[in-house]
N, C-alpha and C positions, 0 to 999 in steps of 0.2 A: 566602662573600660577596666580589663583585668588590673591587676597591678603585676609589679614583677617581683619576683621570688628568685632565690638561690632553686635553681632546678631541680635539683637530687634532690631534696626535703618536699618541695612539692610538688613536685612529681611521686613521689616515692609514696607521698599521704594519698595524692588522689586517686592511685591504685589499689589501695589496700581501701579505700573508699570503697570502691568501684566492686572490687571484689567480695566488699561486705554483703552489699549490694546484693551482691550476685547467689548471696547465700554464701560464702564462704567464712565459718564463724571464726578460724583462726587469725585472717587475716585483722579481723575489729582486734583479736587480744593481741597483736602485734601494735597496733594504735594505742589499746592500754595498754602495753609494757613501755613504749616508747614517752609514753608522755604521764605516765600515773604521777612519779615522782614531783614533778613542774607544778602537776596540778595537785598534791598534797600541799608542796611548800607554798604557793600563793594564798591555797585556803588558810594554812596556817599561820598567814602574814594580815588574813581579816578577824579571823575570831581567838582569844586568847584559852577557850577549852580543847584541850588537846584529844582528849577524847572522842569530838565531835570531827576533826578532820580527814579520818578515815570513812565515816560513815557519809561525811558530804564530800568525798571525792568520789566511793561508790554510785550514791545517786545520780553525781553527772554525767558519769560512765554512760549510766543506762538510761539517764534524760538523752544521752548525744546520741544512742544508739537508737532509740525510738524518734528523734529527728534529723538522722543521716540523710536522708531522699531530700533536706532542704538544703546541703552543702551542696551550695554551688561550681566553688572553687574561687570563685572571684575574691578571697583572702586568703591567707594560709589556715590550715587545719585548728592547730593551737590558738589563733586569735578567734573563731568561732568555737573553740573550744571554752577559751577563756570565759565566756559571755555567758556561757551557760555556768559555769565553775563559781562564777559571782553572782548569777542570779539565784542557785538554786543554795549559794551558803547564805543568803540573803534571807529565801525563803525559811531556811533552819532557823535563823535569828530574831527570826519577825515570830514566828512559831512558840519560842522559847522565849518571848520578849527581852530579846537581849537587843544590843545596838551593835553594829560593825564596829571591831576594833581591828586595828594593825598589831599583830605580836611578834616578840622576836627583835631584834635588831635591824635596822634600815642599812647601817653603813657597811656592818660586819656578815653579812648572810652567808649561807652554807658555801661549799667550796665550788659547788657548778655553778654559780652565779658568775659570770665573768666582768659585770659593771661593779660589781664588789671593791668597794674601795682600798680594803682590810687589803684585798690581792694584789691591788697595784702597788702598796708601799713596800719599801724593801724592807727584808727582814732580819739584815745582817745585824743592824744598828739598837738592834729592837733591847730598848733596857724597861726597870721594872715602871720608872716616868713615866717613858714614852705611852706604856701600856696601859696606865691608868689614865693617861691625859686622850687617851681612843676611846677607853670604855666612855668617859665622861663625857666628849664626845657626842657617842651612841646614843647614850642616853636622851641627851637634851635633844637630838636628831627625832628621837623615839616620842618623845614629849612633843616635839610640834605636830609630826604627823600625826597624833592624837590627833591634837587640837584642826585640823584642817578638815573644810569641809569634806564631804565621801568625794563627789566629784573631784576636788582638787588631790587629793589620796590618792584616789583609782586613778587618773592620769600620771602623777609622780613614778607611782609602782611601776605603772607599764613599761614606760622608759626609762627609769632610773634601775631597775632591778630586772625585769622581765626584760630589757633589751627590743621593745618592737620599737615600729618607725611613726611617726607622726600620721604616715595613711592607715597604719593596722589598726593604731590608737584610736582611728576619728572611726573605724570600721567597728572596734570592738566596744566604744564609748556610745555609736552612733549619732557623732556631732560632726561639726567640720570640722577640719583642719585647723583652720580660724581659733577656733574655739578651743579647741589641744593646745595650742601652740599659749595660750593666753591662760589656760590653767596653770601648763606644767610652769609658765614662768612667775606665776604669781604664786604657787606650792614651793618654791626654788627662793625665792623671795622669803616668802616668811619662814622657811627650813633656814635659811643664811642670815637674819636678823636674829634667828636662838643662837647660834653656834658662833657669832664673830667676837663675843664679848672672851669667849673660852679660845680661840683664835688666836685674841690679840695679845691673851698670856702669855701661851706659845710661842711670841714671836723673837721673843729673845732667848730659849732654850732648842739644843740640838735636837731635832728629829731621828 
């Protein structure tokens, strides 16, 4: 069974699919222009060489394009996009015998992140305290997800930063639900045992 989507988005993908398809080679750079960006910043939230994230965003491009004819539609575009985006930075990694890391900030991430926590707090209040008690924060945020296995990592990301939903998760993880819902809360878990000790400082200074 399909799942359900906001229409305009996918509807809008599975056309420019459809049309790739068809031989229409503008409508695929319409798919990369639309989503390059998404899939730079995630690559660049696994591997900490920066160099390497334009060349493994390229490669999925043209992985995804050489396996369009298997998009079904039965997910959204971007979560079968994703899947390839981490397998084939994976592939760089293992190549280069490096190990996936997360870089960047978890709490603070760019400004089209809308789960961004950095975006929800106000910023009227904002003194130079406040500011260092975020970074510090981030940091230790930054330091567990290190420490978490990849599995519990790549389910965190999806839903805490990428915004998908528990079915895209189990779609782009390929586990059940079950199993999402038991990662992301044990990644949640031990992200919230680093950060309550820095918490409980806080709790008698103004935000």
């Amino acid at each position: 069974m399909k799942e359900d989507f906001p229409q305009s988005t996918h509807a809008s993908d599975l056309v420019l699919v459809e049309r790739t398809l068809g031989g229409d080679q503008r409508a695929y750079s319409l798919l990369v222009l639309k989503y390059q960006r998404r899939i730079q910043r995630l690559i660049g939230r696994m591997v900490r060489d920066v160099d390497l994230v334009e060349d493994i965003a390229q490669e999925t491009f043209i992985r995804a394009y050489r396996a369009l004819h298997q998009f079904r539609g039965d997910s959204q575009f971007y979560t079968w996009l994703y899947r390839i985006a981490v397998n084939t930075a994976k592939k760089f990694l293992l190549e280069l015998k490096r190990d996936p890391t997360v870089s960047g900030s978890f709490m603070a991430s760019e400004e089209e992140d809308e789960t961004s926590w950095q975006k929800s707090e106000p910023r009227s209040d904002e003194t130079p305290e406040t500011v260092l008690a975020a970074k510090e924060i981030a940091a230790v945020v930054n330091a567990a997800m290190d420490e978490l296995a990849d599995d519990l990592k790549e389910a965190i990301v999806l839903r805490e930063i990428e915004g998908l939903s528990y079915e895209e998760i189990s779609l782009a993880m390929d586990c059940p639900i079950g199993t999402v819902r038991s990662r992301i809360f044990r990644a949640r878990e031990a992200i919230s045992a680093r950060i309550k000790p820095l918490l409980d400082k806080q709790t008698s200074k103004r935000w």
